[in-house]
SEPAZA-296868 format. One record per residue: x, y, z of N, C-alpha, C, O in turn; residue in three letters; residue number from 1. Coordinates in steps of 0.1 Angstrom, whole numbers, plus 5000, padded with zeros to 4 digits. Layout:
# SEPAZA-296868
{npx: X, npy: Y, npz: Z, capx: X, capy: Y, capz: Z, cpx: X, cpy: Y, cpz: Z, opx: X, opy: Y, opz: Z, residuo: ALA, num: NUM}
...
//
This chain:
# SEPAZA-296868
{npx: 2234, npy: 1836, npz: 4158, capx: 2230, capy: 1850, capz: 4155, cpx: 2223, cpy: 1856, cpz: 4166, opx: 2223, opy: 1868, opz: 4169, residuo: UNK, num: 1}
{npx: 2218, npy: 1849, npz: 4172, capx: 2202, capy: 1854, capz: 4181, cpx: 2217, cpy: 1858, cpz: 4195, opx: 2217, opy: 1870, opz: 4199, residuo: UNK, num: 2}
{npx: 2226, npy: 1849, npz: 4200, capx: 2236, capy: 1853, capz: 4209, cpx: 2246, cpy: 1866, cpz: 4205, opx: 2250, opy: 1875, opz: 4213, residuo: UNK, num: 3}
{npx: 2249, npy: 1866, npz: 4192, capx: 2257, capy: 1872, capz: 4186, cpx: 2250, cpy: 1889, cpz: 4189, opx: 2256, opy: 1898, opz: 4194, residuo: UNK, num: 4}
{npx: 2233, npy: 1890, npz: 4184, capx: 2226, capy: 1902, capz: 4185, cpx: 2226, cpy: 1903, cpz: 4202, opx: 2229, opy: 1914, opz: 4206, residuo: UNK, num: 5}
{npx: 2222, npy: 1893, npz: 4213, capx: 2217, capy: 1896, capz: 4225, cpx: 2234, cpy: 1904, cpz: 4226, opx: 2233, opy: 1916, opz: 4228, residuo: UNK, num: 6}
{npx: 2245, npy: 1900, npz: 4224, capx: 2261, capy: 1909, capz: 4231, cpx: 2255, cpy: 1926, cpz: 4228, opx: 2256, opy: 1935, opz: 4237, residuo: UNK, num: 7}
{npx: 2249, npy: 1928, npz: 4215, capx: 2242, capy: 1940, capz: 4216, cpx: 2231, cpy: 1947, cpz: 4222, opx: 2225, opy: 1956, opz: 4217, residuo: UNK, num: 8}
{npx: 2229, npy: 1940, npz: 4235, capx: 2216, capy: 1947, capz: 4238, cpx: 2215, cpy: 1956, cpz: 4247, opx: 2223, opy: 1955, opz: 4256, residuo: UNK, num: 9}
{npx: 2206, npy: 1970, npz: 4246, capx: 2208, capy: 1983, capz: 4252, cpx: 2208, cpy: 1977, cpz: 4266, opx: 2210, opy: 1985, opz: 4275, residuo: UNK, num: 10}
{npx: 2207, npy: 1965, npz: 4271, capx: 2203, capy: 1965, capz: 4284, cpx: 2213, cpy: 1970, cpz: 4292, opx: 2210, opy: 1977, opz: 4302, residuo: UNK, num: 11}
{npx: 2227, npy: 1965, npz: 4287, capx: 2241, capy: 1965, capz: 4289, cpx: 2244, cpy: 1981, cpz: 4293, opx: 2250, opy: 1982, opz: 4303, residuo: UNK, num: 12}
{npx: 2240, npy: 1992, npz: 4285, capx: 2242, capy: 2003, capz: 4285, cpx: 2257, cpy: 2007, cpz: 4287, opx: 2262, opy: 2013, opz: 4296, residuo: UNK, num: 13}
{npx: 2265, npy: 1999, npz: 4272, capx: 2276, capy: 2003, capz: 4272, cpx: 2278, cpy: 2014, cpz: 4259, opx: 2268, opy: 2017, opz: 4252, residuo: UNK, num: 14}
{npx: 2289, npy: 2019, npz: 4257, capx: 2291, capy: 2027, capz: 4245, cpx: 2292, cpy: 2020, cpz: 4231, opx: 2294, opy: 2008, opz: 4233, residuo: UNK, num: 15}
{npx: 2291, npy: 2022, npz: 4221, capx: 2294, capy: 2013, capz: 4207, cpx: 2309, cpy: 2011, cpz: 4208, opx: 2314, opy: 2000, opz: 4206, residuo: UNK, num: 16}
{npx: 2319, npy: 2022, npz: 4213, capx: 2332, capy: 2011, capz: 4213, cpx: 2335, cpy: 1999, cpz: 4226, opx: 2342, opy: 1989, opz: 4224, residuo: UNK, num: 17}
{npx: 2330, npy: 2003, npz: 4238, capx: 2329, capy: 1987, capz: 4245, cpx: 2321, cpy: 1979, cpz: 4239, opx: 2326, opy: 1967, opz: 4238, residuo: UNK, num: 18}
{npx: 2308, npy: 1980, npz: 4233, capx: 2303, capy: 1968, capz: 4225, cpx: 2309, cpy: 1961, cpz: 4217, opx: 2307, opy: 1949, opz: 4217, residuo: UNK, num: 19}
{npx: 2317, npy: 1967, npz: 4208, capx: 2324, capy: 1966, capz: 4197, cpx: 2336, cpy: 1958, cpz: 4201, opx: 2339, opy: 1947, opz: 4196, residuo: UNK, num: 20}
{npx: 2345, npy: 1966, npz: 4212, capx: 2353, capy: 1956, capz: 4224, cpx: 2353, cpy: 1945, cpz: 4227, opx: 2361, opy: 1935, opz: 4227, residuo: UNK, num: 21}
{npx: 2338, npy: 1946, npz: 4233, capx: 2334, capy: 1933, capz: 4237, cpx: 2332, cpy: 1920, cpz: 4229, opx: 2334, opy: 1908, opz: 4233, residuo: UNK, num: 22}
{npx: 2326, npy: 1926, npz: 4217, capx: 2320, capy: 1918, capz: 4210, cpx: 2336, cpy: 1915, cpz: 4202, opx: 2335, opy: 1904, opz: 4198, residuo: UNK, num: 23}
{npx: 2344, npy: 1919, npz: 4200, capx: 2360, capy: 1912, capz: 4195, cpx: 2368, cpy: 1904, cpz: 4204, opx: 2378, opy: 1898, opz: 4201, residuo: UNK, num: 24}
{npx: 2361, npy: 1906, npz: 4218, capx: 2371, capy: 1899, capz: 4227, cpx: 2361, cpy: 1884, cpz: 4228, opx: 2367, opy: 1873, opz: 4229, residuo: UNK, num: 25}
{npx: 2346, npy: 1884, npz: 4229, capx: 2343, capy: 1872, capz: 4225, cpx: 2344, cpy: 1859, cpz: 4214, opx: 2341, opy: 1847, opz: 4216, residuo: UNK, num: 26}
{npx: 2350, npy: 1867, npz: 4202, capx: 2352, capy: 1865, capz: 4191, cpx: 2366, cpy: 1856, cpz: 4193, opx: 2368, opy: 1844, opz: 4191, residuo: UNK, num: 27}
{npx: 2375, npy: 1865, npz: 4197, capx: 2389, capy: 1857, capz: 4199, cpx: 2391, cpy: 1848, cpz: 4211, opx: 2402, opy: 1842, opz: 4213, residuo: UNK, num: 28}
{npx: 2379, npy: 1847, npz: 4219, capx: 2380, capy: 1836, capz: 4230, cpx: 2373, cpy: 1819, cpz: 4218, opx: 2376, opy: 1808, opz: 4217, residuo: UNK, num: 29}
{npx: 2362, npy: 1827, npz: 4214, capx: 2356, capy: 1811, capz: 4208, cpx: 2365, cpy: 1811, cpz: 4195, opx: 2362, opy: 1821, opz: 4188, residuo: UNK, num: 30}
{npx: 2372, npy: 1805, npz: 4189, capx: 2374, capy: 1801, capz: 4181, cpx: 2369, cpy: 1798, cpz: 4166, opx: 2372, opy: 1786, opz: 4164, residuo: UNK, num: 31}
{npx: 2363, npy: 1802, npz: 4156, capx: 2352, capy: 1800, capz: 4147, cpx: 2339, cpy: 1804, cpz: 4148, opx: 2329, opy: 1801, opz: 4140, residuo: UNK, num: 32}
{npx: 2338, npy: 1812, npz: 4158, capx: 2324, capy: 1819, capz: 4157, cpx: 2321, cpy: 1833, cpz: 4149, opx: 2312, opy: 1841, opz: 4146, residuo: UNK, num: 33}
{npx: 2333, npy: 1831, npz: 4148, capx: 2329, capy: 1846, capz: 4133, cpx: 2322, cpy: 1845, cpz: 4119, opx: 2315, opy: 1853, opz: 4112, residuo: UNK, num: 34}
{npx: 2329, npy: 1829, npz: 4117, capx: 2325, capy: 1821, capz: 4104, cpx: 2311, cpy: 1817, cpz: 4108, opx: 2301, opy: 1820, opz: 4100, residuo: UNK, num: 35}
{npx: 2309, npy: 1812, npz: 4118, capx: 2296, capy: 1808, capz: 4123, cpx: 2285, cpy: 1817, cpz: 4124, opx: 2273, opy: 1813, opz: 4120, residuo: UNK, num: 36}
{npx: 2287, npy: 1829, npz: 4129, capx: 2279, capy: 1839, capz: 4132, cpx: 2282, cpy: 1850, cpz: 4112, opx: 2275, opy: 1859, opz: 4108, residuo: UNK, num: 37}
{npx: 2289, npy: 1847, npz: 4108, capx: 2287, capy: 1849, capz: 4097, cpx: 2280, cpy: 1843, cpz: 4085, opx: 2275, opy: 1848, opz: 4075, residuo: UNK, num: 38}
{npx: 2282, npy: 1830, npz: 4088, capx: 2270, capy: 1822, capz: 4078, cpx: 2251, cpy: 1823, cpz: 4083, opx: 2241, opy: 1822, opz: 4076, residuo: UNK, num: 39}
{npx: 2253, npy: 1823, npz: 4097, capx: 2236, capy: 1825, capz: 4097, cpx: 2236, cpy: 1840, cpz: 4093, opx: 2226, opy: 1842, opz: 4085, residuo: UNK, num: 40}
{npx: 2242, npy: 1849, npz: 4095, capx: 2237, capy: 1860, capz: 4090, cpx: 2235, cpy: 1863, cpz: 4079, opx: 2224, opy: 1869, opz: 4076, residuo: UNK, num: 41}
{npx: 2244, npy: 1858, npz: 4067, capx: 2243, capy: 1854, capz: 4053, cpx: 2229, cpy: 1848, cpz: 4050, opx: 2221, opy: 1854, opz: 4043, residuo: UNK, num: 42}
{npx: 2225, npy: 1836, npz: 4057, capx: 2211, capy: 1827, capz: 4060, cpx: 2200, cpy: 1836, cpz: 4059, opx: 2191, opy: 1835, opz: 4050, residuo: UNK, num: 43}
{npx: 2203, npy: 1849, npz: 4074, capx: 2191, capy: 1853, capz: 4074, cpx: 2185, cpy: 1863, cpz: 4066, opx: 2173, opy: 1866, opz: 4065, residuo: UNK, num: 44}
{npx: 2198, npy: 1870, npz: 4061, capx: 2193, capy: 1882, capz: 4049, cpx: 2183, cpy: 1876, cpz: 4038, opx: 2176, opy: 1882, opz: 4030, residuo: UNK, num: 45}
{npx: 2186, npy: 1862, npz: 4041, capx: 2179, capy: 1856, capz: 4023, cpx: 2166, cpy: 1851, cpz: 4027, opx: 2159, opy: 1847, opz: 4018, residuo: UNK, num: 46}
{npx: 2161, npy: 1852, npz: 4045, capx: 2148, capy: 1856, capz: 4047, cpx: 2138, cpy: 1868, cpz: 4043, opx: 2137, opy: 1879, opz: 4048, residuo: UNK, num: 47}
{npx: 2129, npy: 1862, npz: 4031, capx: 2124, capy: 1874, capz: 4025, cpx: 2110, cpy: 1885, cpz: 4038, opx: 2103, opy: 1894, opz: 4037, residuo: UNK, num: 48}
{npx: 2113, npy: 1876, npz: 4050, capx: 2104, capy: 1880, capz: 4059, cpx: 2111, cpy: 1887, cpz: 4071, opx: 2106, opy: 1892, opz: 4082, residuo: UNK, num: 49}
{npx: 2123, npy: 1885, npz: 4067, capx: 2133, capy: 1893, capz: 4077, cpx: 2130, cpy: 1892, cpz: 4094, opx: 2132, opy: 1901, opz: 4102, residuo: UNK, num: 50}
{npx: 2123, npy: 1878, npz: 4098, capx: 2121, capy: 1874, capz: 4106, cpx: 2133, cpy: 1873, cpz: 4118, opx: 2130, opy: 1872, opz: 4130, residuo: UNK, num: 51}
{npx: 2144, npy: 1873, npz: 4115, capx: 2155, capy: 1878, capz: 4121, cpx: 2157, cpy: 1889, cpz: 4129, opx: 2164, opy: 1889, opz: 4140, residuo: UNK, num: 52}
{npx: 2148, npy: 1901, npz: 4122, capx: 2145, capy: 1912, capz: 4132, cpx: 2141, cpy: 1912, cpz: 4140, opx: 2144, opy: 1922, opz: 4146, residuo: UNK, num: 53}
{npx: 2131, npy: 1902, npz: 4145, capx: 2123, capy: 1901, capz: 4157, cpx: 2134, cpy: 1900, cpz: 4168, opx: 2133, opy: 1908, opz: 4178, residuo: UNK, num: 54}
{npx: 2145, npy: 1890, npz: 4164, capx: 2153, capy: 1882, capz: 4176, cpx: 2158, cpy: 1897, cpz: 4182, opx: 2158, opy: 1899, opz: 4194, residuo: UNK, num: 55}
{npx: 2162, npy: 1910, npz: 4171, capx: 2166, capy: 1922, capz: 4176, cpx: 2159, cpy: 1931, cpz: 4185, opx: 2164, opy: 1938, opz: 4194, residuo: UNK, num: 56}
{npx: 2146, npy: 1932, npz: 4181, capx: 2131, capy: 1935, capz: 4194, cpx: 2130, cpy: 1927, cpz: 4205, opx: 2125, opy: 1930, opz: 4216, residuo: UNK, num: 57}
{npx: 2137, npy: 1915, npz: 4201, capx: 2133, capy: 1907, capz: 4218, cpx: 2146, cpy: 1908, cpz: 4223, opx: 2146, opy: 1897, opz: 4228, residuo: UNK, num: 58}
{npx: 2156, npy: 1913, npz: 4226, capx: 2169, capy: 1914, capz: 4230, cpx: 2170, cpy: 1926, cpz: 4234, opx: 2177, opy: 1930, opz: 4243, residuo: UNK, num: 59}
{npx: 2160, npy: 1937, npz: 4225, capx: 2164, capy: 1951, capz: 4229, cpx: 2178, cpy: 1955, cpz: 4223, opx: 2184, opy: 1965, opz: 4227, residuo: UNK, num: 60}
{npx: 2182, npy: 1947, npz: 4213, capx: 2194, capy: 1951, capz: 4205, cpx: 2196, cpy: 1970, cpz: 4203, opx: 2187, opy: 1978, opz: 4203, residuo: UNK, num: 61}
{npx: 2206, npy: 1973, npz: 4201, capx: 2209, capy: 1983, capz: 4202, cpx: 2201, cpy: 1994, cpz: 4189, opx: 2197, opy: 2005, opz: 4191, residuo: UNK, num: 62}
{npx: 2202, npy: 1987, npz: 4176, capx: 2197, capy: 1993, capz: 4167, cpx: 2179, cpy: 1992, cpz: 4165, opx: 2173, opy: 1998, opz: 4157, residuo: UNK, num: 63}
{npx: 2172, npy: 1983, npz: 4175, capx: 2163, capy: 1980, capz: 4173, cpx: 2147, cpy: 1992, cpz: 4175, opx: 2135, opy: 1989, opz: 4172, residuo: UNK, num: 64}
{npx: 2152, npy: 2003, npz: 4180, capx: 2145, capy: 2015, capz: 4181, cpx: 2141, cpy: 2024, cpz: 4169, opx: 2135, opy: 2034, opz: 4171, residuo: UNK, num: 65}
{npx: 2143, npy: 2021, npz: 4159, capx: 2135, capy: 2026, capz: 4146, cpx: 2129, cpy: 2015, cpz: 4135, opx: 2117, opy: 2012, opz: 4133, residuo: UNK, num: 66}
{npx: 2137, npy: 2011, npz: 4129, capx: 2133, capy: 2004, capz: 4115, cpx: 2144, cpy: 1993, cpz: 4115, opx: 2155, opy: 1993, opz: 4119, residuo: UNK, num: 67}
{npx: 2132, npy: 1980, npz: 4105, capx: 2142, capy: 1973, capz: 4099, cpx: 2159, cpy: 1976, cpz: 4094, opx: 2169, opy: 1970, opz: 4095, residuo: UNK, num: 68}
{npx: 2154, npy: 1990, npz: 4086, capx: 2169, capy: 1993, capz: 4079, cpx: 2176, cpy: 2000, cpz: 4096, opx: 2187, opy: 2005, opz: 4094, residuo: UNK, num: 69}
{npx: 2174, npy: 2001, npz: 4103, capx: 2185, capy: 2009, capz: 4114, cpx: 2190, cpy: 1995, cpz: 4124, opx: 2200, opy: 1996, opz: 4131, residuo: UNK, num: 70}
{npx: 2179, npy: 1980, npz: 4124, capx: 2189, capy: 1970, capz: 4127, cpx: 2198, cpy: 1964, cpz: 4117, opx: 2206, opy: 1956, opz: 4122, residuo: UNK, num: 71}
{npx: 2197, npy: 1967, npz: 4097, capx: 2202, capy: 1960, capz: 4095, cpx: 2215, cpy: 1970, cpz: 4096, opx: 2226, opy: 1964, opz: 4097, residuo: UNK, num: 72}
{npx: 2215, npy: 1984, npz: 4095, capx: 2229, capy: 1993, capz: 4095, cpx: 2236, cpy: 1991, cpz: 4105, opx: 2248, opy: 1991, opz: 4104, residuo: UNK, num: 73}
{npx: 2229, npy: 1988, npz: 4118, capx: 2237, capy: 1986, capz: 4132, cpx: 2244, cpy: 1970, cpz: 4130, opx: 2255, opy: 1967, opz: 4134, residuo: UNK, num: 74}
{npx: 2237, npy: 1961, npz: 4123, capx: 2243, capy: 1951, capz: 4126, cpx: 2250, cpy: 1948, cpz: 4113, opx: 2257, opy: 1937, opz: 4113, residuo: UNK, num: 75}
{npx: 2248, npy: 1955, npz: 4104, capx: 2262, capy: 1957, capz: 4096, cpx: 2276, cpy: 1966, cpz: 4100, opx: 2287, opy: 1963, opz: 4095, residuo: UNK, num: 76}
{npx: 2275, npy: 1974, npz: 4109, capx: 2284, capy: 1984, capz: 4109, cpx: 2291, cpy: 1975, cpz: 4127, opx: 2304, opy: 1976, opz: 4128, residuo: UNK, num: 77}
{npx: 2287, npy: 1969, npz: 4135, capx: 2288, capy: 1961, capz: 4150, cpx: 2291, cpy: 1948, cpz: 4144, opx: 2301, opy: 1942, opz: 4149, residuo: UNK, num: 78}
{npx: 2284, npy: 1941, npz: 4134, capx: 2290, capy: 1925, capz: 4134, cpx: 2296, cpy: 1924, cpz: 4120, opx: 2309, opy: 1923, opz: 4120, residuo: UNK, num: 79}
{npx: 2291, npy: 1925, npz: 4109, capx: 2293, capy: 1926, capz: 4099, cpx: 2307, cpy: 1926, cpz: 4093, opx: 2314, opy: 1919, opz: 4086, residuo: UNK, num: 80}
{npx: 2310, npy: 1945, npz: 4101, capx: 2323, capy: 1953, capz: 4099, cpx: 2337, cpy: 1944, cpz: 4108, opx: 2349, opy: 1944, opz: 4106, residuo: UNK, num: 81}
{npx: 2326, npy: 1938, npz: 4119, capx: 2336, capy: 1928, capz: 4129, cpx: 2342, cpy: 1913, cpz: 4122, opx: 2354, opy: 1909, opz: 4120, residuo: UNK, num: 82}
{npx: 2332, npy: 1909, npz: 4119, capx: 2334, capy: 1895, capz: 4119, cpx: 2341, cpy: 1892, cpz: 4099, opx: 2344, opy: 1881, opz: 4094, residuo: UNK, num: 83}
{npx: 2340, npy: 1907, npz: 4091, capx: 2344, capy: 1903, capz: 4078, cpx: 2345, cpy: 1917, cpz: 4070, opx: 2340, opy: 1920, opz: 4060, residuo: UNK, num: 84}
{npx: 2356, npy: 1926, npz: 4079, capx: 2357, capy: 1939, capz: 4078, cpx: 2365, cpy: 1941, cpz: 4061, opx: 2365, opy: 1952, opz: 4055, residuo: UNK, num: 85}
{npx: 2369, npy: 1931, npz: 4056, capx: 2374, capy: 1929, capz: 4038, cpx: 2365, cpy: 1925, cpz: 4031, opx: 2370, opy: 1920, opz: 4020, residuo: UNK, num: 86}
{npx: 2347, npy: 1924, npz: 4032, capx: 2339, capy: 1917, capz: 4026, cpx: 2332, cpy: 1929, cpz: 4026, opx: 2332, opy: 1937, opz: 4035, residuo: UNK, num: 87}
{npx: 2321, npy: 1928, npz: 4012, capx: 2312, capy: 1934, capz: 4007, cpx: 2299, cpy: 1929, cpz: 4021, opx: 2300, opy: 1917, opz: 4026, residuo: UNK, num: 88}
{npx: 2294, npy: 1932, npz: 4024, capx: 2276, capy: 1924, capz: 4034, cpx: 2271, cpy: 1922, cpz: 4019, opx: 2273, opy: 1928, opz: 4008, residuo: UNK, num: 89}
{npx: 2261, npy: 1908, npz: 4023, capx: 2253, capy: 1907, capz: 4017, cpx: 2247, cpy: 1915, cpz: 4009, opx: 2252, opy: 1926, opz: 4008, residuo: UNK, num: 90}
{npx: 2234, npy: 1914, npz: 4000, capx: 2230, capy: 1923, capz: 3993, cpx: 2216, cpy: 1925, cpz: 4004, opx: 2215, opy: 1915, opz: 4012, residuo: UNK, num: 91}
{npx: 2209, npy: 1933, npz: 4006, capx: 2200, capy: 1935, capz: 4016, cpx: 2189, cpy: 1944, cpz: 4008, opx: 2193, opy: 1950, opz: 3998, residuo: UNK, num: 92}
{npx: 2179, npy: 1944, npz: 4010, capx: 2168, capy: 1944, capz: 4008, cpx: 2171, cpy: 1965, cpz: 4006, opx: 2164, opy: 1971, opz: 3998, residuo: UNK, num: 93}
{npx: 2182, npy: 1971, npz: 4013, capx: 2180, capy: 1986, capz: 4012, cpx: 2189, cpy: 1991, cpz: 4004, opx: 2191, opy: 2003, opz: 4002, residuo: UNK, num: 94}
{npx: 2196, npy: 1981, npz: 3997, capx: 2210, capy: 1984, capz: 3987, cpx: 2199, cpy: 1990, cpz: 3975, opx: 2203, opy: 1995, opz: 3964, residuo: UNK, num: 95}
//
């Protein structure tokens, strides 16, 4: 997850559809890292301390400039929408 959030980091200063790009063309080089990067994320929502968000402050992730809920919308709408675009996300703390 913590790799999966750094592919988002403002540092990059790309657009959301090169990120987006990017982050599907990594996906189709590794093999199973969708599944992978979708079970820790599953993992981390069921942190009631949402200590996962940090990894998004220390990366400078893209959504990490407001609130808890604006990393979890960015990284629902960038990985989420990517890696399980026929699946409900998790239930999250702002449903």
């Amino acid at each position: 997850m913590k790799y999966s959030i750094k592919e988002f980091s403002a540092d990059w200063e790309l657009t959301n559809e090169e990120y987006e790009n990017n982050f599907k063309t990594l996906l189709e080089i590794n093999q199973g890292l969708a599944d992978e990067i979708k079970e820790e994320l599953i993992q981390a929502l069921q942190d009631p301390e949402w200590s996962w968000v940090k990894i998004g402050y220390d990366t400078n992730f893209i959504g990490s400039d407001d609130s808890e809920e604006n990393v979890w919308l960015t990284v629902k709408y960038l990985i989420w929408d990517i890696i399980a675009p026929d699946e409900e996300p998790p239930a999250n703390r702002f449903v």
